[in-house]
N, C-alpha and C positions, 0 to 999 in steps of 0.2 A: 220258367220255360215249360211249356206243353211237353203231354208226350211224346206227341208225333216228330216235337222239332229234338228232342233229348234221342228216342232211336235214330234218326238221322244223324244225330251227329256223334252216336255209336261206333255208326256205320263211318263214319269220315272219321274219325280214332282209330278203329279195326285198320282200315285199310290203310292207314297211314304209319302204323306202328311197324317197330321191325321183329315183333313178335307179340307173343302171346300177353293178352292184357286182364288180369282176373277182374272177375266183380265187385270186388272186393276196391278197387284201386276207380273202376269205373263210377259204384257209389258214392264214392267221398270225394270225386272229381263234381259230380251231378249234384250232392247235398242229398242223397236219397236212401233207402234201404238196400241193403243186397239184394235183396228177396226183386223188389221192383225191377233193380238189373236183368237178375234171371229172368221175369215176368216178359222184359222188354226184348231181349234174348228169343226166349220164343215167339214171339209173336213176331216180331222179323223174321226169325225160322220158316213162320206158314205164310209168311208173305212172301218168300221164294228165295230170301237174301243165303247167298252160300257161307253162314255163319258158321264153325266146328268149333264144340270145347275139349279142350287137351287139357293136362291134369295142371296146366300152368297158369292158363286162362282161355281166353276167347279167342281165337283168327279168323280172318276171314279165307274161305279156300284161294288156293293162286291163280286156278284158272277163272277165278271170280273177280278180280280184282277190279276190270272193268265195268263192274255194275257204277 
């Protein structure tokens, strides 16, 4: 899997989750490091995606959910 298609489907996990998903649980779903998570994390961050980390993991905001 690319990376561009692994944040996409981030993004389609976040939003589909009924909460908070850490990096932890997203790397070992992907086969990849944490570190890369968070890397992939931010980077959808300055692409505009309304991603928040809370001390439990990742969400996506609510009023975001339509991206």
């Amino acid at each position: 899997m690319r990376a561009q298609e692994r944040r996409q489907a981030i993004l389609d996990i976040l939003r589909r989750s009924g909460g908070p998903v850490s990096a932890s649980a997203l790397a070992e779903q992907f086969s990849v490091s944490r570190q890369i998570i968070v890397g992939d994390i931010a980077l959808l961050r300055a692409s505009g995606a309304a991603v928040s980390a809370t001390p439990r993991g990742y969400v996506i905001l609510p009023a975001a959910t339509g991206l």
